[in-house]
Structures are given as structure tokens and as C-alpha cells.
N, C-alpha and C positions, 0 to 999 in steps of 0.2 A: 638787497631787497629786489625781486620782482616786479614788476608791475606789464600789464597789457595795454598796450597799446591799439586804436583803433583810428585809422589816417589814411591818408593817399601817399602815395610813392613820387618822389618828385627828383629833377635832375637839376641841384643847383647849380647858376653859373656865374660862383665866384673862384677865383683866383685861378687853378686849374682844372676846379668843377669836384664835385661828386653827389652822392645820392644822399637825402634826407628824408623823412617823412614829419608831413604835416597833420596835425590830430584834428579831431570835429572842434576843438577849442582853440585852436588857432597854436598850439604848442607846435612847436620844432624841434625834432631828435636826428641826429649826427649817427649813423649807426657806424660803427668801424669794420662790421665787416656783414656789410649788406651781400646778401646771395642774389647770386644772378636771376632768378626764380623770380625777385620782385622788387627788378629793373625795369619795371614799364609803368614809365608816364602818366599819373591820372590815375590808374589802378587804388582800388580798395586795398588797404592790406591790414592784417589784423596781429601783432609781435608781441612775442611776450621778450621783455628789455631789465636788462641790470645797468643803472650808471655806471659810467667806471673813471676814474679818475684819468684825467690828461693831465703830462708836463705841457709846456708850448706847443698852441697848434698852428699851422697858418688859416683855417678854419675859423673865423668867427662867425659862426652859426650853430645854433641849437643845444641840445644837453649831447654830451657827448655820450652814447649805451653802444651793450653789446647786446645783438640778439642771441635770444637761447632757443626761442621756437617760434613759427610762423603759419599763418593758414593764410588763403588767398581765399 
């Protein structure tokens, strides 16, 4: 299923680091393959995201999704 997301782009720094975004409701998404396009900081972004199931991550942060489309 779908769903849009609307959040800021943030650079988490645990473990070895990577990108999540944070929504107007305080949610946290893990995207797995965030595009370089909306890796900056603070930025608006607006994602349309499928969860997708993780085995073991070292990541404990956020729902794990893949983006399928993006506006900035």
C-alpha cells in the first residue's frame, strides 16, 4: 500500500548514520533508498512510500519504506 508522506529530510547520527524523514506528526521513516536529490538538511520533502519488510537491521529508527516518488 501507498501512502504520502509530508516531512523534512534529516541526517540521522546513529551508528554509521543515514537519511530519514521526519513528518508534521512527529513520525519517522527509514527510506532505503533515499535519492540524492533530497539529501539536504531541513528541507521540505513530500514521498509517496510502500513499507517493506526488513530482516535484521542495525538501524533502529523509524518504519522502514521504499520511495516510489518524490516532489521537493
Amino acid at each position: 500500500m501507498k501512502i504520502s508522506v509530508t516531512g523534512t529530510a534529516q541526517k540521522i547520527a546513529i551508528g554509521t548514520g543515514f537519511w530519514g524523514i521526519i513528518d508534521q506528526n512527529g513520525n519517522n521513516y527509514r527510506p532505503i533508498n533515499m535519492p540524492a536529490q533530497l539529501k539536504l538538511p531541513g528541507k521540505t520533502i513530500t514521498v509517496i512510500v510502500e513499507k517493506v519488510e526488513e530482516g535484521a537491521s542495525i538501524f533502529m529508527w523509524g518504519i522502514p519504506v521504499k520511495i516510489v516518488s518524490f516532489t521537493t
